[in-house]
C-alpha positions as CSV (number, residue, x, y, z in Angstrom):
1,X,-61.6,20.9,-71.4
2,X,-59.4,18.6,-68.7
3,X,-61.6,18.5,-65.5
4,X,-58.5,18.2,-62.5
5,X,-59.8,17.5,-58.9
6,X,-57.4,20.1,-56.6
7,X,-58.4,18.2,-53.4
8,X,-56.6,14.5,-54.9
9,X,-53.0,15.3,-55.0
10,X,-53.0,16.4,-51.3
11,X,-55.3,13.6,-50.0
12,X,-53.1,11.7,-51.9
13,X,-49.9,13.0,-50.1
14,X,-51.6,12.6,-46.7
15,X,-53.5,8.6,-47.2
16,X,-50.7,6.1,-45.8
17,X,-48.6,3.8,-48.0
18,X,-49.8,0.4,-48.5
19,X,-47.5,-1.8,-49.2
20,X,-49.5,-4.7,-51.9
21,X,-46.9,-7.4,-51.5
22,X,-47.6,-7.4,-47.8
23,X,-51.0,-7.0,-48.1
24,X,-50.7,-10.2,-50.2
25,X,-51.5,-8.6,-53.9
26,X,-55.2,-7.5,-55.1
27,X,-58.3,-10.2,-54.0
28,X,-58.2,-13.1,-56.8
29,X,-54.7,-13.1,-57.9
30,X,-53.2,-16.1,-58.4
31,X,-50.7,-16.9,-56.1
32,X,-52.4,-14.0,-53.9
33,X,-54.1,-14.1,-50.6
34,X,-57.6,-15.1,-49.4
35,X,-59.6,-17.5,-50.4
36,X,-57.4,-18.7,-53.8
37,X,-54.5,-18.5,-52.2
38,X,-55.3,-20.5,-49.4
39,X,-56.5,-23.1,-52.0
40,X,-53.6,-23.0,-54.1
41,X,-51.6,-23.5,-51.3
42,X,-53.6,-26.4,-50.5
43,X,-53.2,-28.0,-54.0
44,X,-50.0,-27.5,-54.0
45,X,-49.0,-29.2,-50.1
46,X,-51.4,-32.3,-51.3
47,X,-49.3,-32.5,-54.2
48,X,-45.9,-32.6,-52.6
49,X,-47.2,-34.9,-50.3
50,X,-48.4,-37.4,-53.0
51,X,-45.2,-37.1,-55.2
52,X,-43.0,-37.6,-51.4
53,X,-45.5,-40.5,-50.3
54,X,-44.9,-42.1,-54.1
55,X,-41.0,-41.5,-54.4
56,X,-41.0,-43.2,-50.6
57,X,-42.4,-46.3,-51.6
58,X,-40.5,-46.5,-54.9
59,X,-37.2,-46.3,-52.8
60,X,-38.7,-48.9,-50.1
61,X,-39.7,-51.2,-53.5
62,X,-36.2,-51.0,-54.6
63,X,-34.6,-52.2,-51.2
64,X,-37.0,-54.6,-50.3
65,X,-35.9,-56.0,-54.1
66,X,-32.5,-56.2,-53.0
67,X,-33.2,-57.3,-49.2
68,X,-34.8,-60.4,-50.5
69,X,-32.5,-61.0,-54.0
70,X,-29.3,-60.8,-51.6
71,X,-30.4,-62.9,-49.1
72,X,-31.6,-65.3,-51.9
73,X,-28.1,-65.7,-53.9
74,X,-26.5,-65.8,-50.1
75,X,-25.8,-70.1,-50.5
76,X,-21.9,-70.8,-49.9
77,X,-22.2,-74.2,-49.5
78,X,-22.2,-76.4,-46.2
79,X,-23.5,-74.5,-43.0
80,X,-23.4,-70.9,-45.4
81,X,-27.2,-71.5,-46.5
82,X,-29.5,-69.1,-46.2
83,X,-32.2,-71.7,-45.8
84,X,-30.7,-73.4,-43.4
85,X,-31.5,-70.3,-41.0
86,X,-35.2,-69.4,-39.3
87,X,-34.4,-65.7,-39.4
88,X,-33.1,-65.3,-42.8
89,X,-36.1,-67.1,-44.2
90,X,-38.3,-64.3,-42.5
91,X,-36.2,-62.0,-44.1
92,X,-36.6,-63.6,-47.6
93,X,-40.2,-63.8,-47.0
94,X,-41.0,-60.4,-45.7
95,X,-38.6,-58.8,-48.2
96,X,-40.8,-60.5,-50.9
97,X,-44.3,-59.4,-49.0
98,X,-42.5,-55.7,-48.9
99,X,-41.6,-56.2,-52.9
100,X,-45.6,-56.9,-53.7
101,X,-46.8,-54.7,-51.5
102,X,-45.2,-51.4,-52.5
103,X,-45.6,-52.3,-56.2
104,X,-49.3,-52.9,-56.3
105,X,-49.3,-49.2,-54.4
106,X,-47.1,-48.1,-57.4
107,X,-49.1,-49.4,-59.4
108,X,-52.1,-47.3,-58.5
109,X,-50.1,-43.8,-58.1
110,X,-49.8,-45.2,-62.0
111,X,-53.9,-45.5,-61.9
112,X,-54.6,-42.4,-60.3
113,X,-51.6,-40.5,-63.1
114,X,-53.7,-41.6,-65.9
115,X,-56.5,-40.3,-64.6
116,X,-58.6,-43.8,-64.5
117,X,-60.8,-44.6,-60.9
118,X,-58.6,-45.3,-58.1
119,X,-60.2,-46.0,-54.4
120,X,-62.4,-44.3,-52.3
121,X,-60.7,-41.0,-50.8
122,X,-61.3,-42.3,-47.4
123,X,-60.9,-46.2,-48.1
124,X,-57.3,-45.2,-50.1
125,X,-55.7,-43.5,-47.4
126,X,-56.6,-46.3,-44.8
127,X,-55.2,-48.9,-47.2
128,X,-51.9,-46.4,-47.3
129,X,-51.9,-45.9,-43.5
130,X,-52.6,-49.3,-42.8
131,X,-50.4,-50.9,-45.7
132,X,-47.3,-48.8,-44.8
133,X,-46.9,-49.7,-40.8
134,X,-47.9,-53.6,-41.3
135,X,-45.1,-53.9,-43.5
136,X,-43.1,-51.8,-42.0
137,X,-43.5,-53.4,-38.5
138,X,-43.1,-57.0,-40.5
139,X,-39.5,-55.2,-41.9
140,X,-38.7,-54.3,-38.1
141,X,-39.4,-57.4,-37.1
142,X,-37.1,-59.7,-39.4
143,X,-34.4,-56.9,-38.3
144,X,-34.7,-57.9,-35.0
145,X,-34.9,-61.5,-35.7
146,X,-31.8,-61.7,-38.0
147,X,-29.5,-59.3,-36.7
148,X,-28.6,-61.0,-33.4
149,X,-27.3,-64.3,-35.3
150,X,-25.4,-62.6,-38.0
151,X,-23.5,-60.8,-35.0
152,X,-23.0,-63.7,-33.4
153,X,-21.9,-65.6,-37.0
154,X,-19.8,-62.5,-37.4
155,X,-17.7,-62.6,-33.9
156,X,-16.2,-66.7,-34.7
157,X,-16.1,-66.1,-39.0
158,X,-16.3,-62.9,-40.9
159,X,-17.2,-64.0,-44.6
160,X,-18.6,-63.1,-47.6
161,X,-21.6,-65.5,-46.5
162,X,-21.8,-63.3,-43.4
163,X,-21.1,-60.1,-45.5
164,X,-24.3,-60.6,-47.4
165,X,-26.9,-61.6,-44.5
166,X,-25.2,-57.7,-43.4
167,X,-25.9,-56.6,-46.5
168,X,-29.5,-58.2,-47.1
169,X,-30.3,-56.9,-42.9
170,X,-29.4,-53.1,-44.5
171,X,-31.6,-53.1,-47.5
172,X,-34.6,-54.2,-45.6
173,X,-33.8,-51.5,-42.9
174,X,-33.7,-48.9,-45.4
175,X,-37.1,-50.0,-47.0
176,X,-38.1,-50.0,-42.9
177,X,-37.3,-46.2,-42.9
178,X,-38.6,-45.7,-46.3
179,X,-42.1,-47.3,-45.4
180,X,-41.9,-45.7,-41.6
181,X,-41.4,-42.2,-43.3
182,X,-44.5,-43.2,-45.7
183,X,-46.3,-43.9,-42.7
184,X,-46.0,-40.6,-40.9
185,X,-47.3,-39.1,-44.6
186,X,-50.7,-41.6,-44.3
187,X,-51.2,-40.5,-41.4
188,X,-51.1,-36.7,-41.9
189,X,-53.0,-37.1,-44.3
190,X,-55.7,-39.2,-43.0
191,X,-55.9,-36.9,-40.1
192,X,-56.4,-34.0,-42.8
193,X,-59.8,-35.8,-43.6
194,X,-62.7,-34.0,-42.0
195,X,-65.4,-36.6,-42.6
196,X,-64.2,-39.4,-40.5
């Protein structure tokens, strides 16, 4: 014999709808709400931050390559040295400090990929906060220094001597912006760390 309750199909009718995509799916799915979720979510904004922190210094690496190998090849001959110029020495040498600086870090987003002991939570993040805005403010800094003489250089010759100090003063700006951005990401997450 089939036992059927006569009282379920009307309570049934009469209980309101509940929507389970709104409600944010049944306790302890994956992808659902509470306490998962909120971890997941978690995971997944740490991650996106380490892959963005990661792909910003690899882009700052590869300017601050080119900053200082333009300026380097930039010798014309007579008064079109490179070395013959205060500011564009800065720029060579900071563009080389940039160069060591953002490949040691890739270097350990290598470390921490393999799984192998990287730094301290807390120490690693102030060496990526603090890292990221000296070298950036270094980058700023040889801007400022060489961009007023190459405009002045600029306004009585434009050559290819001149053409690559231009060139050399963009790539470092764009490792500036790369590391600046970076930064902003230390920061963030630095600020994220409840223990300091």
């Amino acid at each position: 014999r089939t036992f059927v309750p006569t009282t379920s199909t009307h309570a049934m009718a009469d209980a309101p709808a509940v929507d389970v995509e709104k409600a944010g799916g049944p306790p302890g799915a994956a992808g659902g709400g509470g306490a998962v979720g909120a971890i997941v979510g978690r995971w997944r904004r740490q991650d996106l931050l380490d892959k963005s922190g990661s792909a910003l210094r690899a882009a700052a690496w590869a300017f601050s390559l080119l900053a200082f190998l333009v300026m380097v090849a930039n010798e014309h001959g007579d008064w079109r040295q490179f070395d013959h110029y205060e500011e564009y020495r800065y720029i060579v040498a900071v563009g080389l400090l940039a160069f060591i600086y953002t490949t040691l870090q890739l270097v350990r987003h290598g470390v921490r990929l393999t799984g192998a002991q990287d730094l301290q939570s807390k120490v690693g993040l102030l060496v990526d906060f603090a890292g990221d805005q000296v070298t950036a403010y270094l980058l700023m800094s040889a801007l400022s220094a060489a961009i007023p003489i190459t405009n002045h250089m600029r306004e009585g010759s434009d050559n290819v001597f001149t053409d690559s100090s231009a060139a050399s003063i963009s790539m470092a700006f764009f490792a500036f912006v790369c590391l600046a951005l970076s930064a902003l990401i230390s920061g963030f997450k630095l600020s994220k760390q409840t223990y300091i």
